[in-house]
N, C-alpha and C positions, 0 to 999 in steps of 0.2 A: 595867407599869413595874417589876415583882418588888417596889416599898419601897422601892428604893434610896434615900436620901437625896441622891446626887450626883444622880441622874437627874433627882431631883423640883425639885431647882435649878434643874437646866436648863431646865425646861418653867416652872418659876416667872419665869426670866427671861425667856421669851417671851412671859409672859402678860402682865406686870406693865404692858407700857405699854396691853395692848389692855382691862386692866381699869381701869386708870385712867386714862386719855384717851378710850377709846370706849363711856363708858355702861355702862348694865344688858347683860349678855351675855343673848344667847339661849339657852334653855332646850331649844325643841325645834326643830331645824333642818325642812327646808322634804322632806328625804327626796325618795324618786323624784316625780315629777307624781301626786298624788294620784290616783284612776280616780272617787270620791265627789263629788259636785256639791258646790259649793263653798257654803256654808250662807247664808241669805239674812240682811242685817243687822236685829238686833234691837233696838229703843231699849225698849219698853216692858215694864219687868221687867225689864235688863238688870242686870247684878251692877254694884257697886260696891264701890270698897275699904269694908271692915269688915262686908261680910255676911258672915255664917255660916250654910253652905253643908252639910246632913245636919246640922245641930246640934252641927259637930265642926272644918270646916273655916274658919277665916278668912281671907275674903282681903285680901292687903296691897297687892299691886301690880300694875296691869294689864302684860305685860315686852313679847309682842308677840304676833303671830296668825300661823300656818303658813300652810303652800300650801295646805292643806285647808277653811283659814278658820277651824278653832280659836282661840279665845282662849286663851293661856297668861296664868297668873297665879302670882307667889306668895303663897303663902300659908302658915298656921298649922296644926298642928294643935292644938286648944288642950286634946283632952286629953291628948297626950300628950308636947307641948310642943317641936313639933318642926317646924321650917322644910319644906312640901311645894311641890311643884308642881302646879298643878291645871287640866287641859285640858279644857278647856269647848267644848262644841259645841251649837249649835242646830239642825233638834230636836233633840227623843231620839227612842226609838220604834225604828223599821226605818231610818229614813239613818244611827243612831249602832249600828246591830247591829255593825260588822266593827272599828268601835272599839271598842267594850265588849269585843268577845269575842279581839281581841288582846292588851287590856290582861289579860283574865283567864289567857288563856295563858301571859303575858309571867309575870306573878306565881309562876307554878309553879315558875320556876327563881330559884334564888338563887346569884347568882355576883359576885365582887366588881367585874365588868365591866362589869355590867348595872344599870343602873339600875332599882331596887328600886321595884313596883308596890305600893299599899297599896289601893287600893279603885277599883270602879268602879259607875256608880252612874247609873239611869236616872231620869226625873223625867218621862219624855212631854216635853214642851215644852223638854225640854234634858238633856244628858247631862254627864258629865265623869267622867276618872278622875285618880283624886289618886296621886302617884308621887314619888319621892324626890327633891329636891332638889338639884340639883349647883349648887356653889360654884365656878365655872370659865367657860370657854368654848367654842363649838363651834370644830373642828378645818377649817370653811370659813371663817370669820369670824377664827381665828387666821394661816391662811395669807394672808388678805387685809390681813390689817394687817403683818403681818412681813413677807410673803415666803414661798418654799417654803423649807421646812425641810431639813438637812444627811441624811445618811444617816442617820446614829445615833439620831438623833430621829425620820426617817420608821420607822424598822423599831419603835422601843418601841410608837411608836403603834399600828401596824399587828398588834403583837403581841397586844396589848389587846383593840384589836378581835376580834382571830384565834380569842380562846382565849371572849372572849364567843363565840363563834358556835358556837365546838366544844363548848360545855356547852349552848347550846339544841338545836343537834342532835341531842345523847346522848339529849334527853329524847323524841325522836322529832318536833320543830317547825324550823319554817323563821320566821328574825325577815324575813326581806322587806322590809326599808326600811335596810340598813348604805349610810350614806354618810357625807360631809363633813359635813353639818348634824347629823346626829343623833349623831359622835360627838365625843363633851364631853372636855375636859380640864380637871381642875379643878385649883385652886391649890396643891392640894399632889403634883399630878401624875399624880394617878390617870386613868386612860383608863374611859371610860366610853359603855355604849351603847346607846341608847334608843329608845322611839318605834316598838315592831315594830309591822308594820302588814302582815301578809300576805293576799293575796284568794284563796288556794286553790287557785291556779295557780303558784305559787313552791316550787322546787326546791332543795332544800342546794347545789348547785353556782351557782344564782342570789346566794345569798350571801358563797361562796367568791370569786366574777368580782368581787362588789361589793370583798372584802376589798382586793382587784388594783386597782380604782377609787381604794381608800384611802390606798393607796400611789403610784400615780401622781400624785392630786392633791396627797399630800403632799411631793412631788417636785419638781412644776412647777406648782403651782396651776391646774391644770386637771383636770377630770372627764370622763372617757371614754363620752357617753355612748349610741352604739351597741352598745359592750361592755357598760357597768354599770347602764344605765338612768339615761333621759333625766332632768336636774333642770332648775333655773334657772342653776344654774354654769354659766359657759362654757364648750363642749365644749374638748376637747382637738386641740390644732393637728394638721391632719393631711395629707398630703402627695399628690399627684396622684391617686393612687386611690383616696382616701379613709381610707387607713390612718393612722390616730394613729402621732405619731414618737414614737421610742423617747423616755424620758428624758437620756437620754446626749445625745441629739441637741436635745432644748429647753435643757436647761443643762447646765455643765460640771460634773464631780466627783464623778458619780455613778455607785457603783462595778459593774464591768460584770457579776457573776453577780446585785448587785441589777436592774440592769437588765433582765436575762434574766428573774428570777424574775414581774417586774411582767407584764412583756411576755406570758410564758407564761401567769401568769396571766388576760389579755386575751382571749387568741388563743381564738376560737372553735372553731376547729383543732385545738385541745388538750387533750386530757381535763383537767379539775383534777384536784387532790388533795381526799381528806377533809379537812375543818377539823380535825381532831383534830390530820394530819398536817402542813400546813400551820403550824395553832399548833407545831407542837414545832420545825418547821424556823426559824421569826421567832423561838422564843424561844432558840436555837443563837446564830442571829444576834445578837440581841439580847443576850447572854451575851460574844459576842467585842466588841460595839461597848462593852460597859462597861468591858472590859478594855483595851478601843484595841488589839485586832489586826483590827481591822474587815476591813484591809489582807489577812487572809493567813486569812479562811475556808473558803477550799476552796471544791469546788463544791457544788451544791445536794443534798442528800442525802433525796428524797422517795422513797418505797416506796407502792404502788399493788398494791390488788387487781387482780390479771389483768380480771374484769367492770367494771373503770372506766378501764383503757387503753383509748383507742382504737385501734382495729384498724389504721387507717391513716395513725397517728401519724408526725412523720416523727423519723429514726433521729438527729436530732439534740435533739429532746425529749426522745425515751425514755430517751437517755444521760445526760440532767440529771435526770429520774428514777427513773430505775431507776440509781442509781451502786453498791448492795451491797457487795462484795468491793473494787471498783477505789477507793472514795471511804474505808474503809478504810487501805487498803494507800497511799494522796498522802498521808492524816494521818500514817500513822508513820515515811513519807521526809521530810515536814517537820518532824515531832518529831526526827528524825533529826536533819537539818542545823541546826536550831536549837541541838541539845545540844553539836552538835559545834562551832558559832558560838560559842556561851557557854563553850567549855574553850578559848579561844584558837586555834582548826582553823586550818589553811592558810588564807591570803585566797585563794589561787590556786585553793582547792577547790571553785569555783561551779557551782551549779547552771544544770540545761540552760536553763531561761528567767531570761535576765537580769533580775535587780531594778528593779521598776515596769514590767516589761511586762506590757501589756493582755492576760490570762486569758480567754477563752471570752466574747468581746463585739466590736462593730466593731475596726476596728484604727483605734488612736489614732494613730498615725504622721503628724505633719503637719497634726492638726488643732490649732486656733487655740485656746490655752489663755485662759481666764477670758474669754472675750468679753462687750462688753459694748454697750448699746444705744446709737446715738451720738445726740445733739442738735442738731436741726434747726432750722433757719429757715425764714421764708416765703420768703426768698432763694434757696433751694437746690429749688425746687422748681417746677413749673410742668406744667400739662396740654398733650399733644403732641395735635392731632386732625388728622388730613391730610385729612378729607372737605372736599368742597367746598359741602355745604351748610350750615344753620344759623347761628346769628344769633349766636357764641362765647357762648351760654352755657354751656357745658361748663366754661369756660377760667375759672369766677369759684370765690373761696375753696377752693383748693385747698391755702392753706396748714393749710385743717382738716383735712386729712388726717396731718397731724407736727405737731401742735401739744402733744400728750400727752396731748390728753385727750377719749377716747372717747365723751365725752357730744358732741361737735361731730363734724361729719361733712362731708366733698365730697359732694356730690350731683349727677350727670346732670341732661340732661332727660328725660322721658317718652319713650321712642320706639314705634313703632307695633309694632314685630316683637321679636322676642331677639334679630335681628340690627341691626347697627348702619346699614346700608343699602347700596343694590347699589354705590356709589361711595366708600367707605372699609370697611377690613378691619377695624377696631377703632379704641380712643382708650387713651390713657396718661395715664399720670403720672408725668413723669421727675424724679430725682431726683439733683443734684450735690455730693455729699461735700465738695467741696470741694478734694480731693488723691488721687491714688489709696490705696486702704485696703480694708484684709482685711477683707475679710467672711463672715461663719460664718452668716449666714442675714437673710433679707427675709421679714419677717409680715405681713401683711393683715387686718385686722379689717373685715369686710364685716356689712353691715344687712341682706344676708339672703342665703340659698346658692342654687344652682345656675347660676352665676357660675364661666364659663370665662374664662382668664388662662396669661398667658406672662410670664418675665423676662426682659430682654433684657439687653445691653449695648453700648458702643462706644465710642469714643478721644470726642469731641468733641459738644457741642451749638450746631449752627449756629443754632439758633435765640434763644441765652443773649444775644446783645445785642440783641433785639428783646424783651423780654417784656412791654413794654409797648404792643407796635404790635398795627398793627389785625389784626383777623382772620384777613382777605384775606393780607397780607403773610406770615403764619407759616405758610400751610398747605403751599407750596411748599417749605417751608424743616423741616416736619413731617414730609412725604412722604420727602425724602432722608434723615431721621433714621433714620424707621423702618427702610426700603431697608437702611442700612447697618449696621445693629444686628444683632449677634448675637443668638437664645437661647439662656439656661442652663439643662441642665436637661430635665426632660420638664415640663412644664405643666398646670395643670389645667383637664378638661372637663367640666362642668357641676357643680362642686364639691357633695360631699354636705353637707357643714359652711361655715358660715359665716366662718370663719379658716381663710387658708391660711398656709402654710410655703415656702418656695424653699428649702431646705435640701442636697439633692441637686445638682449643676453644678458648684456654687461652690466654685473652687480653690482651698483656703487657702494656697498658695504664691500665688498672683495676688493682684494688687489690682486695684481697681476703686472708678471714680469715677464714671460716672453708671449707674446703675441703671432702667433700665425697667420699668416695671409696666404691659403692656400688655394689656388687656380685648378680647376678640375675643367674649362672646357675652354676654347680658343675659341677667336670675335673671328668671323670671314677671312679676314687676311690671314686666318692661322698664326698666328704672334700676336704674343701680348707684349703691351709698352708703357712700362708704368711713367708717368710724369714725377706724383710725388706721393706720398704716404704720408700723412700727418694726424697723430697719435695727439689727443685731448685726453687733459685730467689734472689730477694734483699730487 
């Protein structure tokens, strides 16, 4: 975040409600799914607040326990009088070898990014290493109480991070756990990043894809985790064939070479960059965003060893990295027209791409600005099944599916097959707006994946003044529905993720008022269980 004082405001006032509304912040985030067996619980002998711990460490407050089953604590040091954090594990021995010997790693480097390691320390019967203290929040815990954060805040962040990874790698080490949980942002702004945890199979570009992860999630609060490795965050929304949607495409205003950068960063397809280079392109970025020309950085300007291109890259990557000479020569045509803007120039003097058009990302042309998620009733909603068998259990509490809140869920019945049976093609859940209205995208929160679905649409639901009749009555009236519905869209089969997107069909010139979400094949368990459906647009 360079110090800036304005910067450190800004992160201060995101923090401020999540530190004083939502408790003790976490310490050490949950990082990828730990691979170490999760430590069995220990009551007898366990710590409590005021032991002292090597004759040096006090602890003050039990805060919470990781995905690895560590106890995090803070504590004292008391000789040297200084607030630590101290991560306890039981045992010690050989289960705590690959944490002792990351934290001893981790110690090596001192960078003002990294959370400073002080000691680590075996006992047999328990281990822990004591490490520096952040006064802040994690950056998954921040996003979940705010929201996804603006550009300008996702790239300082991301910078942070960047520039931590490109001083562990000088040292010749891989940190192997960069995610949302483990980086901290503390109250006076600082980016912070903790918790490495490599098993010997982790590669610098493993880091670099996570850095891509950090950025996305701070984007759209979701975590990509085919790309970055798998956590407990919710993967990233992703779309018939399983590819995560760009940024641009989960929410509005996010500018399109960032887009590109995240994305590139993703794509398994695409060589990364060095952290070293990567850090110096976010702190570029990071340089115009404090200045507020966020607007007008140019393209992305990465330089790559010939052995870290890929061979088969395709010619629209290499051109975002390799820009040399050409990314040069667009900064001093717009140092140009800027100079000659600021001397009073002709207004008729304009440049070949008109002002606010979308630069080297989708074309914005038409799409639905600032959409926004609409609110539903049990009214507007109702499950479509045309099969002729079954006893309408299908047809109960479907208004759990738009009620807001993903702890509640629709639920099927059991079926014997993943198919729904030889006399119905699938079952729905239709949903009436209310009026026709633009919509920029239908989301599905499903309780578990490989769950095939289609969108549909159509002018009418014959079946809207029956929702109360019996069974028998609606299925005739079900059958015509489907018959006559449109899909939007390509559809997904056998979803790799457990949240889909319709994002692709849907004409933001059109509007649309009942919406289908039609199910044609069952995930393993044979039942499908929706969490939540939630419908964007204006």
């Amino acid at each position: 975040m360079g110090g800036c004082p304005r910067r450190a405001s800004l992160i201060a006032d995101l923090l401020r409600h999540v530190l004083t509304e939502g408790g003790r912040v976490t310490q050490v985030g949950e990082g990828r799914e730990a691979a170490e067996a999760v430590p069995s619980v220990m009551t007898l002998g366990e710590p409590a607040v005021g032991d002292v711990m090597a004759d040096r460490y006090q602890l003050e407050e039990h805060v919470n326990d990781d995905s690895a089953g560590r106890q995090i604590w803070r504590g004292t040091d008391v000789i040297l009088r200084r607030p630590v954090a101290v991560v306890l594990r039981y045992p010690g021995g050989d289960d705590a070898a690959e944490m002792l010997q990351s934290a001893v790693a981790a110690s090596r480097v001192i960078h003002p990014h990294l959370a400073g390691v002080y000691d680590a320390i075996d006992e047999g019967g328990r281990a822990y290493v004591v490490r520096e203290w952040i006064d802040g929040v994690a950056l998954r815990d921040l996003v979940a109480e705010s929201g996804p954060l603006d550009a300008a805040r996702a790239i300082g962040i991301a910078r942070g991070v960047a520039d931590a990874v490109a001083a562990v790698h000088a040292t010749g080490m891989v940190h192997g756990n960069v995610h949302a949980g483990t980086t901290m942002i503390g109250t006076d702004g600082r980016v912070v990043l903790a918790d490495a945890r490599t098993d010997g199979d982790d590669k610098p570009g493993t880091d670099v894809r996570a850095v891509g992860g950090v950025l996305y999630f701070a984007l759209t609060g979701h975590w990509p985790h085919a790309e970055a490795g798998v956590t407990r965050v919710q993967d990233a929304v992703r779309d018939g064939s399983g590819t995560i949607v760009a940024p641009r495409q989960a929410r509005a205003g996010v500018p399109a070479y960032l887009d590109d950068l995240t994305m590139d960063l993703l794509d398994p397809k695409l060589a990364v960059p060095a952290s070293d280079v990567l850090a110096a392109e976010l702190t570029r970025l990071d340089s115009a965003a404090e200045e507020q020309y966020l607007e007008e950085v140019g393209p992305l300007r990465f330089t790559q060893n010939g052995d870290e291109q890929s061979p088969d890259q395709p010619q629209s990557a290499a051109r975002k990295i390799a820009v040399g000479v050409a990314a040069l020569l667009a900064i001093a045509v717009i140092g140009l027209m800027l100079g000659i803007s600021a001397l009073g120039g002709d207004p008729e003097d304009k440049p070949a791409v008109e002002a606010g058009a979308d630069q080297g990302g989708p074309a914005a042309a038409g799409a639905i600005p600032n959409p926004q998620p609409f609110k539903l009733t049990k009214d507007q909603i109702r499950v479509v099944d045309p099969g002729p068998n079954g006893d309408g259990g299908d047809r109960k509490n479907a208004e759990l599916a738009i009620d807001g809140d993903d702890g509640t869920s629709w639920e099927t019945q059991t079926y014997n097959t993943r198919k729904f049976g030889e006399l119905k093609d699938g079952l729905g859940l239709l949903i009436d707006l209310g009026s026709p209205r633009q919509v920029s995208s239908v989301k599905i929160q499903l309780g578990d994946k490989g769950v095939s679905a289609e969108l549909k649409t159509g002018e009418t639901d014959p079946g809207a003044a029956k929702r109360g009749a019996a069974n028998d009555e609606l299925k005739p009236l079900d059958r015509d529905l489907v018959n006559s519905y449109g899909t939007i869209g390509a559809g997904f089969k056998n979803s790799e993720a457990s949240t889909m997107a319709f994002i692709d069909g849907l004409d933001p010139d059109a509007k649309y008022q009942y919406l289908l979400v039609w199910f044609t094949e069952l995930p393993d368990s044979r039942k499908i269980v929706v969490d939540e459906i939630i419908v964007e647009g204006t």
